[in-house]
SEMIMI-618057 format. One record per residue (C-alpha): x, y, z. Coordinates in steps of 0.5 Angstrom, whole numbers, always signed. Each point is the difference from the previous one (the first is absolute). Layout:
// SEMIMI-618057
x y z
X Y Z;
...
//
This chain:
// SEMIMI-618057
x y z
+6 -179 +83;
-6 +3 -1;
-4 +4 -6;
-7 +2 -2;
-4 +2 -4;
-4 +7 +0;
-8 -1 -2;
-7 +5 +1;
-1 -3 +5;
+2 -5 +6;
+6 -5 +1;
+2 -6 +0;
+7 -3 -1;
+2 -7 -1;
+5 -5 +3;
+2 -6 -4;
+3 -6 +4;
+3 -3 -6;
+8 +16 +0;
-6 +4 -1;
-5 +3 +4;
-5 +3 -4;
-4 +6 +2;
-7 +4 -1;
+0 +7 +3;
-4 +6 +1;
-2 +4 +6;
-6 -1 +3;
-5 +6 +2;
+2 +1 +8;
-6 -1 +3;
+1 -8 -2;
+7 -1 +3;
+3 -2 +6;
-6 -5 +2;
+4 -5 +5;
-5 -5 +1;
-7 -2 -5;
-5 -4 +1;
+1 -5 -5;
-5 -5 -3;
-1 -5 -7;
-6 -1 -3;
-2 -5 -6;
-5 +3 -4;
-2 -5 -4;
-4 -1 -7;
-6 -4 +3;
-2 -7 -3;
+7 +0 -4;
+5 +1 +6;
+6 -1 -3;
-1 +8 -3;
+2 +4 +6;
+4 +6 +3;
+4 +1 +6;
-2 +7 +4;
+6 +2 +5;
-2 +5 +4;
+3 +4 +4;
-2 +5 +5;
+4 +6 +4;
-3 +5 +4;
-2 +5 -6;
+1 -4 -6;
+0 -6 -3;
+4 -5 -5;
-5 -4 -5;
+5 -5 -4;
-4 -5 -5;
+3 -5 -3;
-3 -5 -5;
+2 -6 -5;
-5 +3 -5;
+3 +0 -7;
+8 +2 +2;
+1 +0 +7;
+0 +7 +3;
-1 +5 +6;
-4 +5 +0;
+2 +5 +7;
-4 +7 +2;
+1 +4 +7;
-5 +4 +2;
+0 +4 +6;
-5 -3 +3;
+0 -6 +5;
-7 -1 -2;
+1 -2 -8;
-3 -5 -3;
+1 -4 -7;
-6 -2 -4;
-1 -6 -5;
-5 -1 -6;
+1 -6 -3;
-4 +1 -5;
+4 +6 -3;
+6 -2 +2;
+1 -7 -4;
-4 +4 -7;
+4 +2 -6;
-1 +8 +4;
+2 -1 +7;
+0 +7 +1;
-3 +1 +8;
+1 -6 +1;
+5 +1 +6;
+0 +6 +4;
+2 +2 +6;
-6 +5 +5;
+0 +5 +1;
+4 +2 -6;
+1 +7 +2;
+5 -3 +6;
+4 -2 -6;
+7 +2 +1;
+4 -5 -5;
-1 -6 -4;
+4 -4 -4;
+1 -7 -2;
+5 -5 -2;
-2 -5 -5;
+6 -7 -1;
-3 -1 -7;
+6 -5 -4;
+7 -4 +4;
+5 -1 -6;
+5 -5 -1;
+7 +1 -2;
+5 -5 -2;
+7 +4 +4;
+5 -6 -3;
+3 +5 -6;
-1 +6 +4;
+3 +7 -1;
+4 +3 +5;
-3 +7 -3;
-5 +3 +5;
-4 +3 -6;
-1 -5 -4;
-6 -6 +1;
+2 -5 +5;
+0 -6 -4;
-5 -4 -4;
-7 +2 +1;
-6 -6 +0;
-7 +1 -1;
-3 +3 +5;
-4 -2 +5;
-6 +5 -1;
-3 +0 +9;
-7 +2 -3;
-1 -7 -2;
+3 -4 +6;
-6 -4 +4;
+1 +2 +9;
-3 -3 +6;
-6 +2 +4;
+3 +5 +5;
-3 -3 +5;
+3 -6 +0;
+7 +4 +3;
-3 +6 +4;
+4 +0 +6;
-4 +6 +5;
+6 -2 +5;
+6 +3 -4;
-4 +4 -4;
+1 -3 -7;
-2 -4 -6;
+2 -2 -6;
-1 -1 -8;
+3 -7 -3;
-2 -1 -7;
+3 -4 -6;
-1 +2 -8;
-7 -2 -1;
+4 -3 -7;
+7 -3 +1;
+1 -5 -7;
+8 +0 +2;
-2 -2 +7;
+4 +4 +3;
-5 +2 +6;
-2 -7 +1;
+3 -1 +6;
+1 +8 +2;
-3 +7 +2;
+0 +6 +0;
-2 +4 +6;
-2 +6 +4;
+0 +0 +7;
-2 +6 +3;
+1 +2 +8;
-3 +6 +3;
+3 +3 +7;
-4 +5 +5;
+7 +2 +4;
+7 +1 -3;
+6 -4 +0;
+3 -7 -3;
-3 -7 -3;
+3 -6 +4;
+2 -3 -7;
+4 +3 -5;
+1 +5 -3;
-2 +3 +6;
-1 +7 -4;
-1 +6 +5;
-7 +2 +0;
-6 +4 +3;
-7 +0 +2;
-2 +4 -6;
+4 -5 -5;
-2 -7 -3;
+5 -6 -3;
+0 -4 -5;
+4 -6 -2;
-1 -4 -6;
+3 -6 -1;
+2 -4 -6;
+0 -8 +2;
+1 -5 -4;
-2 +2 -7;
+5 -3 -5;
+5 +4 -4;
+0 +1 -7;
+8 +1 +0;
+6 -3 +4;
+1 +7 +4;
-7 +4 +0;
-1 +6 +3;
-7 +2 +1;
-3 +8 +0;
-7 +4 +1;
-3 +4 -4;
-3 +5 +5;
-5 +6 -2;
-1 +6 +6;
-7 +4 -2;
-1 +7 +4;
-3 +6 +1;
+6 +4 -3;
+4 +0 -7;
+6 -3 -1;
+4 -6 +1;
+5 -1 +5;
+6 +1 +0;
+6 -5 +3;
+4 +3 +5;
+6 -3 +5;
+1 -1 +7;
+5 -3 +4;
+1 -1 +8;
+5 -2 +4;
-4 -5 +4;
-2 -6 -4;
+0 -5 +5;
-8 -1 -3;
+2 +3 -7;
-3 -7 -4;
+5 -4 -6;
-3 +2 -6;
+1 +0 -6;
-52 +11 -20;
-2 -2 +7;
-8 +0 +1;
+1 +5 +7;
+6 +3 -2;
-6 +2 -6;
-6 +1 +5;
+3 +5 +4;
+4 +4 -3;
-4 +0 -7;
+3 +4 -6;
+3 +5 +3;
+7 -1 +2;
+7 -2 -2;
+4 -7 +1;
+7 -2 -2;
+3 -8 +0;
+7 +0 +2;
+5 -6 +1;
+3 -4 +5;
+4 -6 -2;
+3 -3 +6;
+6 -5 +1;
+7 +0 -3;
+3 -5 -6;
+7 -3 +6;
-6 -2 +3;
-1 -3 +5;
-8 +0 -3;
-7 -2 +0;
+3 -6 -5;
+4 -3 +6;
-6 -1 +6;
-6 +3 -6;
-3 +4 +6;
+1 +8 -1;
-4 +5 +4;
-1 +8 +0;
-2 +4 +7;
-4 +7 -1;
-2 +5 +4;
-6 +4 -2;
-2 +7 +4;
-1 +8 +2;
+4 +5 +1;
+9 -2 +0;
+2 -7 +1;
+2 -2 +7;
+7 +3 +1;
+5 -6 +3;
+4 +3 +7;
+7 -3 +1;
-2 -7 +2;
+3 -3 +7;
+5 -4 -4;
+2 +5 -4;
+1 +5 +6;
+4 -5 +4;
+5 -1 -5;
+1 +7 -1;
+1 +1 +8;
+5 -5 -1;
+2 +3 -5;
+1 +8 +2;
+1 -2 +8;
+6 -5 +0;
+4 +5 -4;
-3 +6 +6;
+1 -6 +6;
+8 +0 -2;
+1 +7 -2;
-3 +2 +8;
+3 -5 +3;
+7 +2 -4;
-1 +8 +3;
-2 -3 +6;
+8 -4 +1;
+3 +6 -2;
-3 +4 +4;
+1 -4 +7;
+7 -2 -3;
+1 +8 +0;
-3 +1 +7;
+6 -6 +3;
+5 +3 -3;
-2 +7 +3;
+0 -3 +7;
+8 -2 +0;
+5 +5 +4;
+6 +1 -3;
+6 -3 +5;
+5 +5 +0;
//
């Protein structure tokens, strides 16, 4: 089962491993579209001397366009993503201005006049909610809520200790900078990011389809000490565009769910888009109260896929195909081979003479 969610700009849809896949969708300008391959780099860029404020650049090059994501640990996590239809677009980066109290051109992206869209995804709080009493109504809250914990005030590696150019990744592992009840004394809270030159599928679940014009993200919950007997967790997500509005959730379903996964105010965000846009926050609380949940192995994890243009379409995998040629040719083989011996039983009736 699928559904996603109609924002300005861009798309994105997330596939937690712990029976939603969640989605961010709008058609990209054709000229953008339809790169089967691009060449793919990650660059650190960091704030030197003090390398622990950096941001990671994934630029990803087509033959006439080009896809700059920059995510960053500065204040929430967060991700900022322009195309341009240029493949030679280049990200720009004024320390000074960007960690000032008016980060306004602090981040931009030239030629700006290449600017096709942007849009950006800001991770801002995880909640917390205690499922032992929860009601079966949908519409009601998922239980007892604890206090958030706010992912501005969370301290993250440096990027550059995980960089890993051979499968285009690297991740963001932070623990709340204030922890009174301990609950993150043995636990993290990380963003692994994963970009691809080509399409296809990861080798590790949950193996979500994707394409040259996407990049994936898990975040991973491990080892952080619940608050309740039966805890669920959820993000609180803000999407920031060019266009009005919110999005709006929709669903889809497939027949083929072989990869189907068992669910259940950023300074660059600020630099770049300054005060003209709009941003909305939405939801998105995962597991369920029969568990089995993050309570049994404290370990809980969220695949996303960020991108341009449609989501990567799923064709009938091999297992699925071969199950319905199974299905639909062993009725076929028998309904031919039952004509065929009527037939040739017909036609030996037909050569017998009568004796007289």
């Amino acid at each position: 089962m699928s559904g996603y969610e109609k924002p300005s700009r861009g798309w994105g849809f997330c596939a937690p491993s712990p029976v939603l896949l969640l989605s961010l969708l709008t058609a990209a300008p054709l000229g953008l579209l339809g790169e089967e391959t691009r060449q793919v780099s990650l660059k650190v860029i960091s704030n030197a001397p003090d390398f622990s404020q950096n941001l990671l650049h994934i630029r990803a090059v087509g033959t006439n366009s080009t896809l700059h994501y920059v995510w960053s640990s500065l204040g929430p996590p967060a991700v900022l993503l322009v195309a341009t239809n240029t493949p030679n677009s280049t990200l720009s980066v004024n320390w000074s201005l960007l960690l000032s109290s008016d980060p306004d051109g602090g981040l931009m992206v030239l030629p700006e006049e290449s600017i096709q869209f942007s849009s950006a995804l800001v991770f801002t709080r995880l909640f917390e909610f205690d499922s032992t009493n929860m009601s079966d109504a949908a519409s009601r809250p998922p239980g007892k809520s604890y206090p958030p914990y706010s992912l501005a005030n969370f301290s993250w590696n440096n990027i550059t200790d995980s960089l890993d150019p051979a499968t285009l990744s690297a991740t963001f592992q932070g623990h709340p900078v204030r922890d009174p009840t301990g609950a993150f004394a043995n636990g993290s809270l990380a963003f692994r990011v994963q970009a691809f030159s080509t399409s296809g599928r990861p080798a590790q679940p949950p193996r979500l389809l994707h394409s040259a014009d996407t990049c994936q993200l898990e975040v991973a919950l491990v080892g952080a000490s619940p608050r309740g007997n039966r805890s669920l967790f959820g993000l609180e997500v803000a999407t920031l565009g060019q266009g009005p509005g919110c999005p709006s959730m929709q669903e889809q379903h497939s027949i083929d769910d072989e990869y189907a996964p068992a669910v259940f105010q950023s300074p660059i965000v600020r630099a770049f888009f300054k005060t003209q846009d709009h941003s909305c926050a939405f939801n998105l609380t995962f597991g369920a109260p029969t568990g089995p949940g993050y309570w049994d192995q404290h370990y809980l994890s969220w695949s996303m896929l960020l991108g341009v243009g449609s989501p990567p379409v799923d064709a009938l995998s091999p297992l699925v195909l071969g199950i319905m040629a199974v299905a639909l040719g062993a009725p076929a083989l028998m309904l031919l081979a039952g004509g065929l011996f009527l037939l040739l039983g017909r036609k030996r009736d037909s050569e017998y003479q009568a004796i007289n």
